[in-house]
DSSP file (Angstrom, degrees, kcal/mol; ACC not computed):
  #  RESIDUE AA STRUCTURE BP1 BP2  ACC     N-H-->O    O-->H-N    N-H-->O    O-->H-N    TCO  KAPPA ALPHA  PHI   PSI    X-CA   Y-CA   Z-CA
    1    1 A X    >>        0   0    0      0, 0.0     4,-2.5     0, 0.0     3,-0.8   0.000 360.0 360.0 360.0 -38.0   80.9  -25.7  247.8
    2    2 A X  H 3>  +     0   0    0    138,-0.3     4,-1.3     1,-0.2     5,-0.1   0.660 360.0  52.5 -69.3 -13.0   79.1  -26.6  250.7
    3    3 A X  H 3> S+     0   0    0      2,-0.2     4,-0.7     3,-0.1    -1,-0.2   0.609 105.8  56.0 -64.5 -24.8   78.1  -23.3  251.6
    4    4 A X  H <> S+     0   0    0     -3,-0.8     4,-2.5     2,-0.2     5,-0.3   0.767 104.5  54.4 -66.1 -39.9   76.7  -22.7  248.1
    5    5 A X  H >X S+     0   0    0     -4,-2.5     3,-3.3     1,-0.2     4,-3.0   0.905 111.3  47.0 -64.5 -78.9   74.5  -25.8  248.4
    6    6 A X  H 3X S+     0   0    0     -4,-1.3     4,-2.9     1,-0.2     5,-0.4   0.833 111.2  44.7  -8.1 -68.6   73.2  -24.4  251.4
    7    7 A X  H 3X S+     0   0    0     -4,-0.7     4,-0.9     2,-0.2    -1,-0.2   0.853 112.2  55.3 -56.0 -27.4   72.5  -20.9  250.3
    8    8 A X  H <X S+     0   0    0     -3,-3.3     4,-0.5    -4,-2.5    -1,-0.2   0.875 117.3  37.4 -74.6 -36.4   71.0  -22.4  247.2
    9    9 A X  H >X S+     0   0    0     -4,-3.0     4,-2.6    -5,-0.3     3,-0.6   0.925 110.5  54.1 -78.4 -35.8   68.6  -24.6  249.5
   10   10 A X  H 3X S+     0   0    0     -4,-2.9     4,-2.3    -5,-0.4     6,-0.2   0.985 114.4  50.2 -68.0 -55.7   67.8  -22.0  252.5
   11   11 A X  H 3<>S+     0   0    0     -4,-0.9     5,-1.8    -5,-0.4     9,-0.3   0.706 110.6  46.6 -54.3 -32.0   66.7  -19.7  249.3
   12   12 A X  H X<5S+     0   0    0     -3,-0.6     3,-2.3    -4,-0.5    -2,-0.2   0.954 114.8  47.3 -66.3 -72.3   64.5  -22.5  247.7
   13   13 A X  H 3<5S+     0   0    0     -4,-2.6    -2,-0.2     1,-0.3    -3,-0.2   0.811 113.1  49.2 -62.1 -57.2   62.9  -23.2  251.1
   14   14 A X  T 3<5S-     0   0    0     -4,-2.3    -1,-0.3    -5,-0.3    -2,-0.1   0.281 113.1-104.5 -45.7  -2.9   62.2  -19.7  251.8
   15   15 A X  T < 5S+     0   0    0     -3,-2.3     2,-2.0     1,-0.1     3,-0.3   0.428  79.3 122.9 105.1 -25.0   60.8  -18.5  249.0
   16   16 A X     >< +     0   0    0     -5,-1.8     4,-1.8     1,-0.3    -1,-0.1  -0.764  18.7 157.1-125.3  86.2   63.4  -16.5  247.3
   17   17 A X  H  > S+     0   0    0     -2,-2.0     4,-1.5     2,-0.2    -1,-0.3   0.789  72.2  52.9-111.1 -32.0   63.4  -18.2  244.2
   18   18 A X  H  > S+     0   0    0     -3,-0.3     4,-4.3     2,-0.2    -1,-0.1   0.972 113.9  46.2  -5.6 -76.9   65.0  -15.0  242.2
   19   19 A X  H  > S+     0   0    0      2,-0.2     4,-4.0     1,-0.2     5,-0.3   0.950 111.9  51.0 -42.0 -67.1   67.8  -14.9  244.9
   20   20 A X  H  < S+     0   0    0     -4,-1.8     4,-0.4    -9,-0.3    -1,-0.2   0.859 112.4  46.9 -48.5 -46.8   68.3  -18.8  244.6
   21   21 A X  H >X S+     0   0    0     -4,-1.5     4,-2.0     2,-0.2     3,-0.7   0.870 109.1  53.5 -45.5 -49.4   68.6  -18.5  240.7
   22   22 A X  H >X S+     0   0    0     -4,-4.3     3,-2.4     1,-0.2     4,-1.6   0.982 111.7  42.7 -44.1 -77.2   70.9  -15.8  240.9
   23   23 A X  H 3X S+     0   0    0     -4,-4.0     4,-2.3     1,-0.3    -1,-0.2   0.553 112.6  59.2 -62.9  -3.0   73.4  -17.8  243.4
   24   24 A X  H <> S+     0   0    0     -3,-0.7     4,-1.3    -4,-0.4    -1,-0.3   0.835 107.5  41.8 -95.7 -45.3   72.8  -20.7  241.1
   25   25 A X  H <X S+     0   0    0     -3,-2.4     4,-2.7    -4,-2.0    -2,-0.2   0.966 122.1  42.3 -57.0 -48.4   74.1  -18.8  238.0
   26   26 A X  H  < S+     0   0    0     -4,-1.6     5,-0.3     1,-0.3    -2,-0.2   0.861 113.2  47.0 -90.2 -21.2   76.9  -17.5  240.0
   27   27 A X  H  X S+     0   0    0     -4,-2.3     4,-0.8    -5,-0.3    -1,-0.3   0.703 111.0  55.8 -87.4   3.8   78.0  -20.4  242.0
   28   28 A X  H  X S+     0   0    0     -4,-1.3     4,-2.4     1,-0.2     5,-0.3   0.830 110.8  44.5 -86.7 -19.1   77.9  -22.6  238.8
   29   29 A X  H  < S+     0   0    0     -4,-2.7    -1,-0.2     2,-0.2    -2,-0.1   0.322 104.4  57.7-112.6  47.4   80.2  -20.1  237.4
   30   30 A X  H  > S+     0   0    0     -5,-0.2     4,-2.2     2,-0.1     5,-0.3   0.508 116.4  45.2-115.0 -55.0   82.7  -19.9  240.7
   31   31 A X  H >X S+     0   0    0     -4,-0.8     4,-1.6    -5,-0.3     3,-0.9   0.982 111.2  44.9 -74.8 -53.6   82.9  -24.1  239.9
   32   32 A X  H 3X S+     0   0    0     -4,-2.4     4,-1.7    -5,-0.2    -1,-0.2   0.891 116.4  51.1 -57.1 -29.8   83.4  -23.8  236.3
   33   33 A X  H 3>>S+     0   0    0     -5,-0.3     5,-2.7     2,-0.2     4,-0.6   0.977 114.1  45.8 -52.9 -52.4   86.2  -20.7  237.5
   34   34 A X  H <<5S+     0   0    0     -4,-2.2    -2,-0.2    -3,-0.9    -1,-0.2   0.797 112.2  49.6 -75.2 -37.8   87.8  -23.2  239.9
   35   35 A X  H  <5S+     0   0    0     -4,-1.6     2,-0.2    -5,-0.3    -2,-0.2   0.979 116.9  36.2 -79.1 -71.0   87.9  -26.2  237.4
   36   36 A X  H  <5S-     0   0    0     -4,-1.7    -1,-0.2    -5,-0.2    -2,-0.2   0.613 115.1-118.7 -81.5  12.4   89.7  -24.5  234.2
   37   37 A X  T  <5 +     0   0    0     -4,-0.6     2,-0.4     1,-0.3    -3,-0.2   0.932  60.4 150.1  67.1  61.8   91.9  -22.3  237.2
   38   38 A X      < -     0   0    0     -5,-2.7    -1,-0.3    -6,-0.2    -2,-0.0  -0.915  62.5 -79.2-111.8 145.1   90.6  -18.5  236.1
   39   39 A X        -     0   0    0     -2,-0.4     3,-0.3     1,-0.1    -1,-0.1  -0.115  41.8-161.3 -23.3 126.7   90.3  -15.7  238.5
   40   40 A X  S    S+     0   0    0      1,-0.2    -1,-0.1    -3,-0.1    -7,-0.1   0.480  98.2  43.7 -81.6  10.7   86.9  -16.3  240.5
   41   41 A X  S    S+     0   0    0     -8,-0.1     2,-0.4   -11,-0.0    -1,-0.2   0.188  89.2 103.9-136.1   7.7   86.8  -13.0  241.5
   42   42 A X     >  -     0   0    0     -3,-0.3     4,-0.6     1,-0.2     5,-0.0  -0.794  57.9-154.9-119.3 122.7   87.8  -11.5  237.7
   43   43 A X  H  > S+     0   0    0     -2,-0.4     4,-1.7     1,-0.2     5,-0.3   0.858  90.4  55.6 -84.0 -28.5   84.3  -10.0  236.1
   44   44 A X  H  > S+     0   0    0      2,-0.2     4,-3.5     1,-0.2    -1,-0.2   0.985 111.0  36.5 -85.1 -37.5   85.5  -10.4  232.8
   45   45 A X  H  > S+     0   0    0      1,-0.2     4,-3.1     2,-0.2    -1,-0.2   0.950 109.8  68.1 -58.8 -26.6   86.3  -14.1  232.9
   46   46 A X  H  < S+     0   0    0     -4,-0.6     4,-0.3     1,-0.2    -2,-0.2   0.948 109.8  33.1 -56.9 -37.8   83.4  -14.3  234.9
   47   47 A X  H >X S+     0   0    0     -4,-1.7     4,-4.0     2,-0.2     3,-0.9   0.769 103.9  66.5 -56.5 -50.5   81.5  -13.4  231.9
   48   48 A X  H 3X S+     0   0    0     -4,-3.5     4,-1.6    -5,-0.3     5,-0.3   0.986 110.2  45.1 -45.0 -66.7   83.6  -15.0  229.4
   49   49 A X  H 3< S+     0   0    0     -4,-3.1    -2,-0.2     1,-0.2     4,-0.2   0.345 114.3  46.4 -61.8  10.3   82.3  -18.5  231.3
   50   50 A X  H <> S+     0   0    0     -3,-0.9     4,-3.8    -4,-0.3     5,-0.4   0.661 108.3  48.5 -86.7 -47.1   78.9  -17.5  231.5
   51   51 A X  H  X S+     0   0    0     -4,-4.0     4,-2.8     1,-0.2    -2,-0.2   0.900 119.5  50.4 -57.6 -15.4   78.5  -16.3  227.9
   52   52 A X  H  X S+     0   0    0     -4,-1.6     4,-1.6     2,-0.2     5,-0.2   0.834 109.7  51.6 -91.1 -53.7   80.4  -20.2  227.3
   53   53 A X  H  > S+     0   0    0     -5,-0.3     4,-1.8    -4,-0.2    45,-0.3   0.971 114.6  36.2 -28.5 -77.8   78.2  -21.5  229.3
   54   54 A X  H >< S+     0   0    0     -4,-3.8     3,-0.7     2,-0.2    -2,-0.2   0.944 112.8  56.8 -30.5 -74.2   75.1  -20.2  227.6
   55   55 A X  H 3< S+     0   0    0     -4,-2.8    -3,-0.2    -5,-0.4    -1,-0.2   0.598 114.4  37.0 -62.6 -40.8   76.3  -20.4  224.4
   56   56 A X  H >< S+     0   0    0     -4,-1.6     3,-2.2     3,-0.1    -1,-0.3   0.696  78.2 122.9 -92.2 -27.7   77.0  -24.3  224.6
   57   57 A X  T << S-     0   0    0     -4,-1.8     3,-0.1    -3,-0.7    38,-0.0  -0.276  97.7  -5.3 -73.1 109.6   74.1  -25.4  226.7
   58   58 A X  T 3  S+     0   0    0      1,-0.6    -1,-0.3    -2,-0.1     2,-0.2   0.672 106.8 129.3  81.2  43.8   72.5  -27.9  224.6
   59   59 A X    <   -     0   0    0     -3,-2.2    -1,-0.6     3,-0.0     2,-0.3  -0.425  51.0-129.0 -81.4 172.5   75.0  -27.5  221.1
   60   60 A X        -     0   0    0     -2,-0.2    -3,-0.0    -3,-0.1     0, 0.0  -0.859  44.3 -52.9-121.7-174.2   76.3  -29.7  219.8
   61   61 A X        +     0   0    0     -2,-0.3     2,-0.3     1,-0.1    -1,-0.1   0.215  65.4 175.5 -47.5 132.1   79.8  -30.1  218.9
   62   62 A X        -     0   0    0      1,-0.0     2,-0.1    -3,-0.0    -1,-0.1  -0.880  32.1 -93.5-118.2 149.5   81.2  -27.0  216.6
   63   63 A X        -     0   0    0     -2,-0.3     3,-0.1     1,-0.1    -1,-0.0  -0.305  22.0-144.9 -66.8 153.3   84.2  -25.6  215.0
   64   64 A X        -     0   0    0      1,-0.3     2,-0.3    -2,-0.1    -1,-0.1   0.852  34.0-144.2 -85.1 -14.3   86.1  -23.4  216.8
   65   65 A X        -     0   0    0      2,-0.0     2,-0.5     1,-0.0    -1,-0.3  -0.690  47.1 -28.3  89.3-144.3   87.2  -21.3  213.9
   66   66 A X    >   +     0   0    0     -2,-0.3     3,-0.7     1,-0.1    -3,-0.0  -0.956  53.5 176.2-117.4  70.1   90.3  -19.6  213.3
   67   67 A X  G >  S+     0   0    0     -2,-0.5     3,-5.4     1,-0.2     8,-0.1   0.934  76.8  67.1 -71.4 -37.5   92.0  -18.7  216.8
   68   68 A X  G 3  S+     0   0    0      1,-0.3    -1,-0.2     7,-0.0     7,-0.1   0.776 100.6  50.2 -44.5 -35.3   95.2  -17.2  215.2
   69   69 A X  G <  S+     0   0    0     -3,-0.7     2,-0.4     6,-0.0    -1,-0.3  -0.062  92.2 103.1 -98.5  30.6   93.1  -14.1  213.5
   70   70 A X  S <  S-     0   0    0     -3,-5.4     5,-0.1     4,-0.1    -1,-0.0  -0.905  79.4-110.8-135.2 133.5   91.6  -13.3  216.6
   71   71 A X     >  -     0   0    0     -2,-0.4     4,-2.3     1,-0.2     5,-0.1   0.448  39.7-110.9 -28.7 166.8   92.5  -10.1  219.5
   72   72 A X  H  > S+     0   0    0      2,-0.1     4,-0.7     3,-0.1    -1,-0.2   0.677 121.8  57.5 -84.4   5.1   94.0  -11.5  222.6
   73   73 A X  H >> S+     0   0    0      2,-0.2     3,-3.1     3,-0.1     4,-1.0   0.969 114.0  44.2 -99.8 -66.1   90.7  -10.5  224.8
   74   74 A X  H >> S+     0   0    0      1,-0.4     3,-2.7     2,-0.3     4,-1.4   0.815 107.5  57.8 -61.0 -68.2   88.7  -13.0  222.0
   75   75 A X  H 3X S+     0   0    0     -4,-2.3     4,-1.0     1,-0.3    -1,-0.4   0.762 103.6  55.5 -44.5 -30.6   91.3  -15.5  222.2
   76   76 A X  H <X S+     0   0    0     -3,-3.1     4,-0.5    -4,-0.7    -1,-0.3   0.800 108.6  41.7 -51.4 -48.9   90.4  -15.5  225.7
   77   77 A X  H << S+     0   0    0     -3,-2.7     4,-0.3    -4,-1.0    -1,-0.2   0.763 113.8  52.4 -73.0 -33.9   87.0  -16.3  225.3
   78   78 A X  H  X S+     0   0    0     -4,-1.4     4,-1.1     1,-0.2    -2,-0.2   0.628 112.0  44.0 -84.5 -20.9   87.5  -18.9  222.7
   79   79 A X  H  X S+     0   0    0     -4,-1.0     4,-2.7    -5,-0.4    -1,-0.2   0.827 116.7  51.1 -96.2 -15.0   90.1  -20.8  224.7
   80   80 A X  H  < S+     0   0    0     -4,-0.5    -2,-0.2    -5,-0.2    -1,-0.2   0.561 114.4  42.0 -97.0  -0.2   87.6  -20.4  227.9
   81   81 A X  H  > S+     0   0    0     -4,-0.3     4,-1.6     3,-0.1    -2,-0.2   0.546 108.6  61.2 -99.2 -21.5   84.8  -21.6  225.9
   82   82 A X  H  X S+     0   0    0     -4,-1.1     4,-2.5     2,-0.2    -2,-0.2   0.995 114.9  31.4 -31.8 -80.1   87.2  -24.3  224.5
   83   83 A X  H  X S+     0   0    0     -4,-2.7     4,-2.8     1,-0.2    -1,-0.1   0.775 112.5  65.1 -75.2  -8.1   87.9  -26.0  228.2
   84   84 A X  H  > S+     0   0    0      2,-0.2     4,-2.1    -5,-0.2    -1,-0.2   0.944 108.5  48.1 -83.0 -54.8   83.8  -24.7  229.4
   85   85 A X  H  < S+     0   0    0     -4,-1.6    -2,-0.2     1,-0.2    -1,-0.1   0.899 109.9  51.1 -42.1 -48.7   83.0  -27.7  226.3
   86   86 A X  H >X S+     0   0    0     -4,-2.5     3,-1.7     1,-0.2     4,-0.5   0.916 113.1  38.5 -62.1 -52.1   85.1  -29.8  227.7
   87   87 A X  H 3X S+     0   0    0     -4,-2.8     4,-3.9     1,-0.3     3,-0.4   0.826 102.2  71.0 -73.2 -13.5   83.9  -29.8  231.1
   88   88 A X  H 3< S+     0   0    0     -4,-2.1    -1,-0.3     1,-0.2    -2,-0.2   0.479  99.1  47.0 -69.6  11.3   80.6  -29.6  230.1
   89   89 A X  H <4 S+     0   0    0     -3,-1.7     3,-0.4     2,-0.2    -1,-0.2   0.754 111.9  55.8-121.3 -13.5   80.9  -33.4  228.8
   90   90 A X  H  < S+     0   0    0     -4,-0.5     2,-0.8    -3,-0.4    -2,-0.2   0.936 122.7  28.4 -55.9 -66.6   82.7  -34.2  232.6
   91   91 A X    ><  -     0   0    0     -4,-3.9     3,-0.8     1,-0.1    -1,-0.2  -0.717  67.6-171.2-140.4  98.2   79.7  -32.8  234.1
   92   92 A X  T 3  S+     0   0    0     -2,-0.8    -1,-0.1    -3,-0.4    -4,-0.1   0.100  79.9  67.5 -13.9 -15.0   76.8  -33.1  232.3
   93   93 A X  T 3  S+     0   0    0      2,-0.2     3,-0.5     1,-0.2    -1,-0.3   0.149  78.9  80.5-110.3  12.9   74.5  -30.6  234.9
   94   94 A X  S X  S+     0   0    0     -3,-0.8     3,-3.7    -7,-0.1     4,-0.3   0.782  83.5  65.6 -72.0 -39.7   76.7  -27.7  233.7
   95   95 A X  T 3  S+     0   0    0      1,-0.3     3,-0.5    -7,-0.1    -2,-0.2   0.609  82.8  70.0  -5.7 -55.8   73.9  -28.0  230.5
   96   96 A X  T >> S+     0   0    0     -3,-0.5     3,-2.7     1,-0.3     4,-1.0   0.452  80.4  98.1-111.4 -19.9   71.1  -26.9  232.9
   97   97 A X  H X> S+     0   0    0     -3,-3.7     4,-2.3     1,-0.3     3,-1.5   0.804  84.7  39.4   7.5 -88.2   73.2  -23.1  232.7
   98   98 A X  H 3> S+     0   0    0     -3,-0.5     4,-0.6     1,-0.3    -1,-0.3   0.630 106.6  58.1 -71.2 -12.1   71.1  -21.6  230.2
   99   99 A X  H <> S+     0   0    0     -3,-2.7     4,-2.1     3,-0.1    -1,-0.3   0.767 104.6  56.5 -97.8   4.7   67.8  -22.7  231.3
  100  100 A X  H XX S+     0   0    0     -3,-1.5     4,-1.8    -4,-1.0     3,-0.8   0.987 108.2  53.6 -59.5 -64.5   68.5  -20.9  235.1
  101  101 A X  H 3X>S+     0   0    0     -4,-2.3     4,-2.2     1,-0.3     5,-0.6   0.907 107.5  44.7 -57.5 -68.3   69.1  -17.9  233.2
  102  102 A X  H 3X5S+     0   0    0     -4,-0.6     4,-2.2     1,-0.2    -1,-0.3   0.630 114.1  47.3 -33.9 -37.7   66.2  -18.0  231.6
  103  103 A X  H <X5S+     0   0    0     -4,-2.1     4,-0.6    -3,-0.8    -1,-0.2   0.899 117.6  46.0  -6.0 -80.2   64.3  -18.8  234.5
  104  104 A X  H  X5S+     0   0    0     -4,-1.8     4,-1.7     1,-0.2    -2,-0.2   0.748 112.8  47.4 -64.2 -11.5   66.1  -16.1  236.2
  105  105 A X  H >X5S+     0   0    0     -4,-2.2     4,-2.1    -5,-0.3     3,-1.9   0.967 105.6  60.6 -81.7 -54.3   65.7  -13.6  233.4
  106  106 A X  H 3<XS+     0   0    0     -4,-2.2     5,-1.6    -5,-0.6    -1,-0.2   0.767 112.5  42.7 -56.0 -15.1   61.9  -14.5  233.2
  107  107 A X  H 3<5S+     0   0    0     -4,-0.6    -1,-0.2     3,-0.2    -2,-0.2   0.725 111.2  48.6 -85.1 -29.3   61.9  -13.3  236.7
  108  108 A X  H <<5S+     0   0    0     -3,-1.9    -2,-0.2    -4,-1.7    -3,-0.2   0.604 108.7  53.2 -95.6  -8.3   63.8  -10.4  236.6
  109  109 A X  T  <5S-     0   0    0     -4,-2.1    -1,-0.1    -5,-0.2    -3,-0.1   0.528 113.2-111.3 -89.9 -27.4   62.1   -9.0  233.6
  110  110 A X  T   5S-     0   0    0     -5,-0.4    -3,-0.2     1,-0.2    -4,-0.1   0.846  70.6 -58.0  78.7  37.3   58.3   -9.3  235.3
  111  111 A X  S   <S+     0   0    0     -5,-1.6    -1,-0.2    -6,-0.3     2,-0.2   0.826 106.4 139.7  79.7  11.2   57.1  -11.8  233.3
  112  112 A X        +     0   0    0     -6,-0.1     2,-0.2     3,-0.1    -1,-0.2  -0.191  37.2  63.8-120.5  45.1   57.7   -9.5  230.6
  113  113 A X  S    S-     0   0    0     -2,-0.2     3,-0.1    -7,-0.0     0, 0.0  -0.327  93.0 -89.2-141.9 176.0   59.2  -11.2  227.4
  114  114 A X  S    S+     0   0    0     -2,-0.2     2,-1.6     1,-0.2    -2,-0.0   0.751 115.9  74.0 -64.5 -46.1   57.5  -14.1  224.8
  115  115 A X  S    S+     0   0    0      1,-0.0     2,-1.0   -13,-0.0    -1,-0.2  -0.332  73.9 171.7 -74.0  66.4   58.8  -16.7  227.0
  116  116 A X        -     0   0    0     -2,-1.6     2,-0.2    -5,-0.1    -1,-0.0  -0.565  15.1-159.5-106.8 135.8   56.5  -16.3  229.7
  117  117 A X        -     0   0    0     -2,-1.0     2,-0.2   -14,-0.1     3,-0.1  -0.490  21.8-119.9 -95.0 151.6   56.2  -18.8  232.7
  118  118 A X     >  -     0   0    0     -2,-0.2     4,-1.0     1,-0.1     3,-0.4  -0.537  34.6-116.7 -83.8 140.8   53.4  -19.5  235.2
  119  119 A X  H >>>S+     0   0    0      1,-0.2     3,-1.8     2,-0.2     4,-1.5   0.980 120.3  50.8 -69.2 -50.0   54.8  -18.7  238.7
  120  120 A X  H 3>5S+     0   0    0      1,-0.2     4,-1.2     2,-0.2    -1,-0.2   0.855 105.8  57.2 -63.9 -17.0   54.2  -22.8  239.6
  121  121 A X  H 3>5S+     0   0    0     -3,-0.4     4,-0.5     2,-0.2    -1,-0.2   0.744 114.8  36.9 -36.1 -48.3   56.2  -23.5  236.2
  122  122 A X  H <X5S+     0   0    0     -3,-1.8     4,-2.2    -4,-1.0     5,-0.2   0.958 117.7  48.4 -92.0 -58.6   59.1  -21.5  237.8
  123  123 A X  H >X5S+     0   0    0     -4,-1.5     4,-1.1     1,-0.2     3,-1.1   0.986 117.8  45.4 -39.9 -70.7   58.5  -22.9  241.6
  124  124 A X  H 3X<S+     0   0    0     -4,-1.2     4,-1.5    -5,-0.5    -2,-0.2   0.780 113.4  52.8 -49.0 -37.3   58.5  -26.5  240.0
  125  125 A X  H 3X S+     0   0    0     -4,-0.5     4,-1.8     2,-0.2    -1,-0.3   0.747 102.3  54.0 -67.9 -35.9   61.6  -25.7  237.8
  126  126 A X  H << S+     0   0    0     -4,-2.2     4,-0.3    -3,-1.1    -2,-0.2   0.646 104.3  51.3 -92.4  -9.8   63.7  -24.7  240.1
  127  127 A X  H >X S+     0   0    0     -4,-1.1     3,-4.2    -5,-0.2     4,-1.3   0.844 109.8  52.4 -82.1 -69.4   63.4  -27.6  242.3
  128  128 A X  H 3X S+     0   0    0     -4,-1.5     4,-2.2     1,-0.3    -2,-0.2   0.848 112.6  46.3 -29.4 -38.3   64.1  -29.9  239.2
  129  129 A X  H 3X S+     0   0    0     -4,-1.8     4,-0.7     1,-0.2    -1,-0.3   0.895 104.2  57.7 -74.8 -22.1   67.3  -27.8  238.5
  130  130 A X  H <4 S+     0   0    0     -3,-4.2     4,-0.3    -4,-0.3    -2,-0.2   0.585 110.3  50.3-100.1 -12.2   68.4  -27.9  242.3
  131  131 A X  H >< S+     0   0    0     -4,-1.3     3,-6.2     2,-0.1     4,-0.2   0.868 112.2  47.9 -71.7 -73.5   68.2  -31.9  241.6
  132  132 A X  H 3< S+     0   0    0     -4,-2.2    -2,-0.2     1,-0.3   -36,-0.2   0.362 114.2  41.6 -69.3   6.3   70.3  -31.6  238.5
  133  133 A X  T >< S+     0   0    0     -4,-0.7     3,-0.6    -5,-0.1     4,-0.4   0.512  81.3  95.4-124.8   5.3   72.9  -29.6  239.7
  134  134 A X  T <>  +     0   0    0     -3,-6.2     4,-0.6    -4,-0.3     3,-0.2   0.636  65.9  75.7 -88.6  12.4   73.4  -30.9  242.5
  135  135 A X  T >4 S+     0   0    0     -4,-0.2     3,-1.2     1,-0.2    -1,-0.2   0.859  88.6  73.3 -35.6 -56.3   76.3  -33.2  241.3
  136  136 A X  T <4 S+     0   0    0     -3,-0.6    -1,-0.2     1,-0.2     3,-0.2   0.536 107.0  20.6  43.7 -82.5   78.0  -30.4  241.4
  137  137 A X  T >4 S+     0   0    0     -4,-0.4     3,-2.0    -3,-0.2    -1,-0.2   0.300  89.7 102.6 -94.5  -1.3   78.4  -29.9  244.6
  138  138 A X  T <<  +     0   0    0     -3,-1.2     3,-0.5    -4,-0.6    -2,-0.1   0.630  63.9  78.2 -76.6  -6.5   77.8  -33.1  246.0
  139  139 A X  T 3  S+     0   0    0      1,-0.3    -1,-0.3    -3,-0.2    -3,-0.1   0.544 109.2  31.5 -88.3   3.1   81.8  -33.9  246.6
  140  140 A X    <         0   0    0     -3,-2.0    -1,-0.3  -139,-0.0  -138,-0.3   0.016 360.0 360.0-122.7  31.7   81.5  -31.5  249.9
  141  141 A X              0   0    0     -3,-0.5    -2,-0.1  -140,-0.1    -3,-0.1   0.291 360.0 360.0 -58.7 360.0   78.0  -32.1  251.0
């Protein structure tokens, strides 16, 4: 974890605020990987917990539906968005998910969506997130 924080900062500090988003998506979902014990290295879980991520960042509580009628790759997603709920209420900075992608998306897209951000918007954002997530990481810093 303490190599992530690093990477997250040396990227901040340099400039390479794309790059920094990126590793921010991906080391938030390498900790959410580590906490429910899924593959980190498995793209499709990796995915399940992002879209779980997403998907929750600033619900509030929902039914889960109906697991029993559902394929085993669904069941998968539903029980990994299941424990991704849960941890989101341990730690609260998992929330901040979905506005990095967006962030990152708004970057990777060229400004070239509805939601479009002022490059000091983005600079300014991305410090604010690199506060609020670093809980996160803070038990090996």
């Amino acid at each position: 974890m303490q190599k992530m924080w690093g990477s997250l900062i040396w990227c901040y500090e340099h400039g390479l605020y794309q790059q920094c988003l990126t590793f921010m998506r991906e080391h938030i979902i390498t900790f959410v990987s580590n906490q429910i014990g899924t593959d980190v290295l498995n793209y499709e879980e990796r995915e399940c917990i992002s879209w779980a991520l997403q998907h929750n960042s600033g619900r509030k509580e929902h039914h889960s539906g109906d697991v029993e009628q559902l394929d085993d790759g669904e069941k998968q997603k539903k029980d990994i968005e299941i424990q991704v709920r849960s941890l989101m209420k341990k730690y609260p900075a998992l929330k901040k998910y979905k506005r990095i992608a967006d962030y990152r998306n708004n970057i990777n897209h060229a400004d070239m969506n509805k939601q479009s951000m002022k490059y000091r918007t983005i600079v300014n954002g991305i410090k604010e997130l690199l506060e609020e997530i670093k809980p996160l990481f803070q038990k090996s810093i």
